[in-house]
C-alpha positions in Angstrom: 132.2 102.0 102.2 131.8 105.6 103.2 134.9 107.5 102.9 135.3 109.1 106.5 134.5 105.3 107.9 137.5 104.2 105.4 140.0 103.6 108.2 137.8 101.1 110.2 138.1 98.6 107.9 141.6 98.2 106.4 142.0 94.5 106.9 138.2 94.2 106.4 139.0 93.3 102.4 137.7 89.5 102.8 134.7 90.5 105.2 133.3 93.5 102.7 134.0 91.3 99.5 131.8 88.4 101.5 128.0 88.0 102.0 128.8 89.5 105.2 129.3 92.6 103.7 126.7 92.6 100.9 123.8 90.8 98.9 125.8 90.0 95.5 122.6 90.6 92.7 120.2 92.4 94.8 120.5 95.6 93.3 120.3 94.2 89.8 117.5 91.9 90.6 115.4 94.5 92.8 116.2 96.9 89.5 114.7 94.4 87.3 111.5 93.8 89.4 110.9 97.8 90.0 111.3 98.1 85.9 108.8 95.7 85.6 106.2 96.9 87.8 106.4 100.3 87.4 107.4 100.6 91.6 108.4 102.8 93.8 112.1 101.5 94.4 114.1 102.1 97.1 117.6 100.8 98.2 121.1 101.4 99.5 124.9 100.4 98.7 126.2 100.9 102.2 127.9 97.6 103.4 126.2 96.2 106.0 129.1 95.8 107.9 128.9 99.7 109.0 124.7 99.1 109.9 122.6 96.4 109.2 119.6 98.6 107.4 117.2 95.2 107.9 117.6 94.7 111.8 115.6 96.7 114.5 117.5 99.5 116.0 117.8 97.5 119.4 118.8 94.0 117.7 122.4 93.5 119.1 123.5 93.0 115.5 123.1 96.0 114.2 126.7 96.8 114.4 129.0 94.7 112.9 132.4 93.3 115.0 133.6 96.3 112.9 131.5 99.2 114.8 130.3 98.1 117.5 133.0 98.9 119.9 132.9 102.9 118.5 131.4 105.3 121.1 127.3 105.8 121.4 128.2 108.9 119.8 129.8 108.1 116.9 127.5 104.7 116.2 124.6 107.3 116.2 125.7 109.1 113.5 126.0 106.2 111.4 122.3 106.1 111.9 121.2 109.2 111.6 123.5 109.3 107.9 122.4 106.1 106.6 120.0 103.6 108.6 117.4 106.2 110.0 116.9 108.2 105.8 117.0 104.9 104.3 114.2 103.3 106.6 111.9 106.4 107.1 112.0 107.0 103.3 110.2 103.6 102.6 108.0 104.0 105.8 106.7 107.2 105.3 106.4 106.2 101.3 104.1 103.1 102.2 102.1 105.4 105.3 100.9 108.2 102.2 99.8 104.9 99.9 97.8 103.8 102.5 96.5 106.8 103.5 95.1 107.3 100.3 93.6 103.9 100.6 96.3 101.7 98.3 96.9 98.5 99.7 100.7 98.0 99.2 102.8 94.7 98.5 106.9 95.5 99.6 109.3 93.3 98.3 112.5 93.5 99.8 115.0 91.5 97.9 118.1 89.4 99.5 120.3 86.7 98.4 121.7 84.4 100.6 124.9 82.7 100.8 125.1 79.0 99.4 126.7 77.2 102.2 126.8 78.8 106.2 128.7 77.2 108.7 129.2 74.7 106.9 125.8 74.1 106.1 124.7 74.1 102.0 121.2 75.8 101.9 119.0 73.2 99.4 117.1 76.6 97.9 117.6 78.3 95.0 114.7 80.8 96.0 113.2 81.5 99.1 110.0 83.6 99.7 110.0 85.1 103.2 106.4 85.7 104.8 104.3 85.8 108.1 102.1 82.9 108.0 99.4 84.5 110.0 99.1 87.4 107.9 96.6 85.8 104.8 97.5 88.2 102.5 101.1 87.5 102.3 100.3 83.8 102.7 98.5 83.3 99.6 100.9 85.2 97.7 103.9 83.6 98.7 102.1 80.2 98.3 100.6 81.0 95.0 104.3 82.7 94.2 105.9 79.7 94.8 103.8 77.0 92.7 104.0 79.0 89.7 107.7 80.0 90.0 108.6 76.1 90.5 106.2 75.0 87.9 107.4 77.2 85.2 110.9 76.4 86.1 111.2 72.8 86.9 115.1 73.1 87.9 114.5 75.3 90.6 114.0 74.9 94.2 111.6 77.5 95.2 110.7 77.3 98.9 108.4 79.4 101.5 110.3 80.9 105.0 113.3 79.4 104.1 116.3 80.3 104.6 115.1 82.1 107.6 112.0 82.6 108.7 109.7 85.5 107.8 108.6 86.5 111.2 112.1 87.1 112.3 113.8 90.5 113.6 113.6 92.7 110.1 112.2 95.5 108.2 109.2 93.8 107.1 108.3 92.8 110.5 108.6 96.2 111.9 106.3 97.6 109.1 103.7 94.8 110.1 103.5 95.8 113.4 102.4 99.3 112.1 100.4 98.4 109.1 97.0 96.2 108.7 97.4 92.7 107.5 94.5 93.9 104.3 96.6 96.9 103.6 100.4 95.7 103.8 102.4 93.1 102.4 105.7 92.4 103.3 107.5 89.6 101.6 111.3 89.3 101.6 112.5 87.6 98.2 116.0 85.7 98.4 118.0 84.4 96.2 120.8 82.1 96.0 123.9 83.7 95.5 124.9 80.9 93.1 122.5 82.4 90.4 124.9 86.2 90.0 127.7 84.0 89.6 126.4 82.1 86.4 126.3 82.8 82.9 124.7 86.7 82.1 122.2 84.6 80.2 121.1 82.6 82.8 120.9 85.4 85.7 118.5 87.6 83.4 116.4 84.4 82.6 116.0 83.7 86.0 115.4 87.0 87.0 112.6 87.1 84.5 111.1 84.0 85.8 110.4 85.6 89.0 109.4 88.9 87.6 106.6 86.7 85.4 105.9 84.2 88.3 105.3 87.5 90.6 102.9 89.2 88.1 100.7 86.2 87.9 100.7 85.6 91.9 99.5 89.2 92.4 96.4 88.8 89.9 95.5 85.8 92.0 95.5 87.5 94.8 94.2 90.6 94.0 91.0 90.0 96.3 92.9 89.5 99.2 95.0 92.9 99.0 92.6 95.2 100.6 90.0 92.9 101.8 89.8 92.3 105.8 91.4 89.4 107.7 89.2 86.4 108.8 
C-alpha cells in the first residue's frame, strides 16, 4: 500500500490481507516461469484495492469500495502513478516484438481464491483463453493435457474459473494485436497450492513451467501462422 494512500485504509487490515487485496504466489510463480523462459517479466505489488491493473479503465470495478468515492481528481492520479506505467510498459513491450516480426505468447499469472460466495472452485489450475483465437486455443488445450497427464492429482481445467473473453488485460491487448501474432493466456492458480508445504509449491510450480515448455513446441506452427 502506497504510503500517501496509507490513511484510506486503516480498517482495511482483513480486506488487504484477503484475495481481495492480492494474488497470494503470483509473484513467486510468474518469477519462476520468467526464470525459466528467459522473458521479459513484468509486474506490480500495488493492492488491487487502490486500482485493479487487470480491468479496463471504464469497467465500474476499477476502484475498489475503498477509492471509489475519492474525487475524479484524485482517482486520476492513482492512474497516472500506477495503472497507466504498469499497463503501457507491457503494451508498448509486446507492440516493438511485433514490430520486429516476433509473434509473442503473454502469460499473465493469477491465483484464485478456493471457495467464493460460498462456492468451492473444483480447479486446482485454470488456463484462461479466447476460444476463437486458434492460437491460444491449441495452446491452452495442448497445456492442459500434458499438465494433467504428468500430474494425475491435479485438476487442470480450460476458461475456468472465469472466462477468458472477460473484461481484462489480455482482452484489451487482443483487440489491438492479430490473433497469429499475440497470445494472451491468463494462468491461475489455486490459492491452496502457496499455502502447502515449500516442497510441494516449487514442484508444482515446476510442473507447469515443464508442461508450458512442451505446449509451446507443439504449437510452434500456429504462433505466427495466419488464422483460418
Amino acid at each position: 500500500m502506497p504510503r500517501e494512500f496509507a490513511d484510506l485504509f486503516r480498517d482495511a487490515k482483513t480486506a488487504l490481507e484477503s484475495h481481495r487485496g492480492y494474488d497470494p504466489g503470483a509473484l513467486p510463480l510468474a518469477k519462476s516461469l520468467a526464470g525459466r523462459f528467459e522473458a521479459a517479466f513484468f509486474f506490480s505489488t500495488i493492492t488491487r484495492l487502490l486500482v485493479e491493473l487487470n480491468r479496463s479503465p471504464r469497467n465500474r470495478r476499477l476502484f475498489s469500495e475503498f477509492t471509489s468515492a475519492l474525487d475524479a481528481t484524485t482517482r486520476q492520479v492513482m492512474r497516472e502513478m500506477y495503472y497507466d506505467p504498469y499497463r503501457r510498459q507491457v503494451e508498448t513491450w509486446i507492440e516493438n516484438a511485433i514490430s520486429q516480426n516476433d509473434a509473442v505468447l503473454h502469460v499473465s499469472v493469477h491465483t484464485f481464491t478456493p471457495e467464493l460466495n460460498g462456492v468451492v472452485r473444483n480447479a486446482d489450475v485454470g488456463l484462461l483463453y479466447d476460444p476463437s483465437r486458434r492460437w491460444e486455443t491449441d495452446l491452452c488445450r495442448r497445456w492442459r493435457d500434458d499438465l494433467a497427464a504428468a500430474r494425475g492429482d491435479l485438476r487442470v481445467r480450460r476458461n475456468f474459473p472465469y472466462l477468458g473473453k472477460a473484461d481484462g488485460f489480455t482482452t484489451h491487448l487482443r483487440r489491438r494485436f492479430a490473433p497469429e501474432r499475440y497470445a494472451g493466456v491468463e494462468l491461475e492458480v489455486n490459492q491452496l497450492w502457496p499455502r502447502k508445504p515449500a516442497r510441494e509449491w516449487r514442484a508444482l510450480q515446476r510442473a507447469i513451467g515443464d508442461s508450458l515448455s512442451r505446449a509451446v513446441d507443439a504449437t510452434r506452427d500456429t504462433a505466427g501462422a495466419g488464422e483460418n
